[in-house]
C-alpha positions, -999 to 999 in steps of 0.1 A, spaced: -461 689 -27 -480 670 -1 -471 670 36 -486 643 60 -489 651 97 -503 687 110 -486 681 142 -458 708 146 -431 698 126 -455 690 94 -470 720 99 -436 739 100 -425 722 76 -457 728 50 -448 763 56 -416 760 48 -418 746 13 -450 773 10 -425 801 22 -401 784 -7 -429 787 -36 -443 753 -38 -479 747 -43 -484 724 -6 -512 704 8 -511 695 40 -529 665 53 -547 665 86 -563 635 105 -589 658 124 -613 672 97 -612 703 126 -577 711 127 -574 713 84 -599 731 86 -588 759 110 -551 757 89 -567 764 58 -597 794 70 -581 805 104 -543 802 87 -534 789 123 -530 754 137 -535 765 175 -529 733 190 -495 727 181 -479 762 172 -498 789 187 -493 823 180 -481 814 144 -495 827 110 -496 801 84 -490 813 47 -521 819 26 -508 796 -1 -509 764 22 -544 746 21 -548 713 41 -573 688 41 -585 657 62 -587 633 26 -559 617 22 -565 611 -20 -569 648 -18 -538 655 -3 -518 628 -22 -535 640 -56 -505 649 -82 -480 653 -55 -447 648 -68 -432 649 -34 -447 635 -5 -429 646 29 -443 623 60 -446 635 92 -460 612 114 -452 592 146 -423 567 139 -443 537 155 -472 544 134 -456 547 99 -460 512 89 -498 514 91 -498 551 79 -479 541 45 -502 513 38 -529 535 36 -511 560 17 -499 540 -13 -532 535 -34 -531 577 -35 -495 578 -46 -487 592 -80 -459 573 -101 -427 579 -95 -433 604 -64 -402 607 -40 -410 602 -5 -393 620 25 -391 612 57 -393 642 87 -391 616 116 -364 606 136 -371 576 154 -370 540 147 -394 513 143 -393 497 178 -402 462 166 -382 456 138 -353 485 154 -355 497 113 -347 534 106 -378 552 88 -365 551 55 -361 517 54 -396 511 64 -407 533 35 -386 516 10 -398 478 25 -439 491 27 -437 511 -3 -415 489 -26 -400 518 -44 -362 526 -55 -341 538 -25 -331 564 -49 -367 581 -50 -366 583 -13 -347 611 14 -343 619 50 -342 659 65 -326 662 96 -310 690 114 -315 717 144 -348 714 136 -371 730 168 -403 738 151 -419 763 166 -388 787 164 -388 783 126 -423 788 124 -414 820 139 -393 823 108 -355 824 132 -326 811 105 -313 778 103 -302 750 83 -310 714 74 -297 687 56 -314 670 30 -301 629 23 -307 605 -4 -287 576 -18 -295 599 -47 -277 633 -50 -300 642 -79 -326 631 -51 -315 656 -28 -306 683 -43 -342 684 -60 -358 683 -22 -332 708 -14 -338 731 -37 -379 729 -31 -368 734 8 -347 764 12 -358 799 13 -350 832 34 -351 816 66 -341 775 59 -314 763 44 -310 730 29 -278 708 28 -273 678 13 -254 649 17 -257 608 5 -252 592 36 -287 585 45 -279 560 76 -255 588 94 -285 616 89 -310 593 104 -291 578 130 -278 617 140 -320 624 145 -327 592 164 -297 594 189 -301 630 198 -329 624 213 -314 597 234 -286 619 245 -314 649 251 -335 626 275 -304 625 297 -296 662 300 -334 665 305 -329 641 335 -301 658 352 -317 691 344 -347 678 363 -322 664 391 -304 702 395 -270 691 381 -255 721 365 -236 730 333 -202 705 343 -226 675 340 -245 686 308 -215 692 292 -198 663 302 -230 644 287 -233 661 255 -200 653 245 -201 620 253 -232 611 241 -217 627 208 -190 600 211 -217 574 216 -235 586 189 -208 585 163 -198 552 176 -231 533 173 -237 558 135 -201 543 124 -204 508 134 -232 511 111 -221 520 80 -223 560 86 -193 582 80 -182 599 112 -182 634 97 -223 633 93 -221 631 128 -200 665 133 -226 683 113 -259 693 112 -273 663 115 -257 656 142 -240 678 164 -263 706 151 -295 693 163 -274 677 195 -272 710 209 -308 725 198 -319 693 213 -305 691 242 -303 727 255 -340 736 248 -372 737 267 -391 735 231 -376 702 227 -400 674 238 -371 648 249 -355 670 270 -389 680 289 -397 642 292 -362 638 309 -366 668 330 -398 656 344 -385 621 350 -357 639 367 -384 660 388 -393 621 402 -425 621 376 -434 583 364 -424 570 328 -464 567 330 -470 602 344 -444 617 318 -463 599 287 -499 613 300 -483 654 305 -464 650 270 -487 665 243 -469 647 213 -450 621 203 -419 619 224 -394 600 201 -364 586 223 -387 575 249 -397 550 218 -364 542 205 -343 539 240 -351 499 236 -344 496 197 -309 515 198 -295 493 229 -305 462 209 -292 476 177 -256 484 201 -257 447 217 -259 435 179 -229 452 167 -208 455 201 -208 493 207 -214 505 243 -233 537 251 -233 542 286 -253 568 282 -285 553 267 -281 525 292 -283 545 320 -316 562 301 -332 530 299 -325 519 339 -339 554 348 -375 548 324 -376 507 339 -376 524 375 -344 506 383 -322 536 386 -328 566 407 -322 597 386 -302 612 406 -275 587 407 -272 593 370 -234 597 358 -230 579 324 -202 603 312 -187 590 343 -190 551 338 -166 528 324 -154 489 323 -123 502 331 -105 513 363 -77 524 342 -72 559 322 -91 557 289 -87 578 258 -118 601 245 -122 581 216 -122 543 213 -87 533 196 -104 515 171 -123 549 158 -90 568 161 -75 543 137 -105 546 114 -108 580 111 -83 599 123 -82 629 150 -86 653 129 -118 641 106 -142 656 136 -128 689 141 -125 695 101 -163 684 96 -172 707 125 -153 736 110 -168 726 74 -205 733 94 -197 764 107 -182 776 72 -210 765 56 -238 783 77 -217 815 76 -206 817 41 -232 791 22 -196 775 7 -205 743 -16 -180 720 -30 -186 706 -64 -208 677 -54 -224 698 -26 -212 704 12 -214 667 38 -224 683 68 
């Protein structure tokens, strides 16, 4: 297996396949940092305090990272994946499936990353999948339990990746709605940016709350008009990493929000962020990609007014804004023709059943 990225997720994420038994290379830009992960077994700058497995080696060289890898999992900012995979392809053995960790999307072209792969990289959709899930890296670098879910138009697809990463302390799901799983990891951090900002503000638990599960509303709305089912949305995928997300100080969306809520600059923000913070990126992208198919998200709207400047933070209430002066219903009538009251609450109950038990159906669980 070859990861690509040693920022915190890739590195996490290296050591979770390593954890799992697979022979992993990790690939490094800074010569430096692979090789402090491969003597030290740390990677200081971006989980501190952690040990990394002695199995894992990592290297700069990208031919030496790509060299027989059967599975390549990419972990690299969304904006920069284009150029990253066209230097990546001479390297790549035949028939390697390619996995995307990101969850953003490309903000000129408003494609989702597995797309990108599949337009760069010319290959079968089939041989390529998306993880997603309530995914903070640094806790599961400390080895704390949770779960995942693994997507691919192919189910053979995914349960292969699945199978490579699970082990005593991550769990893999699977599922073969690959637009629902990305769009759950993109939006989140919309919705996360938000309760960062009236964090930041001093607004208390009412307001979060009211924003979470409206921007969950948002979220399924803009997944759905997209071809997603609504029950990826309910799961892991998610509502999972909706919560983690949004109710963490490890997550880098919700410190960006909190900091734009403290009055700091879009500019300042950027400069105090260490990593890539993703829905700053893809704020733009989704509204565009809602305008196209006529979904309204409130929410992310109000996210964008408060990064242009043109919207003091505090006068934030997106859960609160309508077209409407009249009583509305919590879901659009539209969705609750679609799909019923009850598909939401079932998928969420399906989650929780499958965390606490492992339960698979025959074709394996839909989070």
């Amino acid at each position: 297996m070859a990861v690509l990225g040693a920022g915190s997720w890739g590195t996490t994420f290296a050591k979770i396949l390593t954890d799992g038994g697979a022979d992993v290379v990790l690939w490094a830009r800074r010569p430096e940092l692979a090789r402090e992960i491969s003597e030290a077994r740390r990677n200081s700058d971006y989980l501190p305090g952690v040990n990394l497995p002695i199995g894992l080696r990592a290297t700069s060289r990208l031919d030496l990272a790509l060299a027989g890898a059967e599975m390549v999992f990419v972990s690299v900012p969304s904006q920069s994946l284009r150029e990253n995979l066209k230097q990546v392809e001479p390297y790549l053995a035949e028939n390697a499936i390619i996995i995307s960790l990101m969850k953003g999307v490309e903000r000129s072209t408003g494609m989702r990353m597995s797309s990108v792969i599949e337009e760069v990289l010319r290959i079968d959709p089939d041989r390529i999948a998306a993880i997603s899930g309530p995914n903070l890296a640094l806790e599961i670098a400390k080895e704390q339990p949770t779960g995942a879910v693994v997507s691919s138009s192919s189910l053979e697809t995914a349960q292969a990746v699945a199978k490579l990463a699970t082990n005593r302390y991550f769990r893999s799901y699977i599922n073969t709605d690959v637009i629902g799983t990305e769009f759950g990891g993109v939006l989140k951090n919309l919705i996360a940016v938000a309760i960062g900002i009236v964090d930041g503000v001093g607004y208390g638990e009412n307001t979060k709350a009211s924003i979470i599960t409206r921007g969950l509303v948002e979220m399924t709305d803009f997944a759905v008009a997209y071809g997603a089912q609504a029950e990826t949305l309910a799961g892991l995928a998610g509502l999972g990493d909706l919560i983690a997300t949004c109710q963490s100080p490890l997550s880098r969306n919700n410190t960006a929000g909190r900091l734009l809520g403290q009055g700091y600059s879009i500019n300042d923000v950027v400069k105090q962020m260490q990593q890539t913070t993703e829905g700053l990126a893809s704020v733009k992208p989704v509204l565009e990609l809602a305008r196209a198919k006529g979904v309204e998200m409130p929410i992310v709207e109000q996210v964008r007014q408060v990064l242009d400047g043109t919207l003091n933070p505090r006068d934030i209430a997106p859960h609160l804004t309508t077209d409407s002066g009249e009583p509305q219903g919590e879901r659009t009538l539209d969705d609750a023709q679609a799909h019923g009251g009850a598909s939401l609450w079932g998928a969420f109950q399906r989650t929780f059943d499958q965390l606490r038990h492992g339960r698979r159906s025959a074709g394996g669980p839909r989070p």
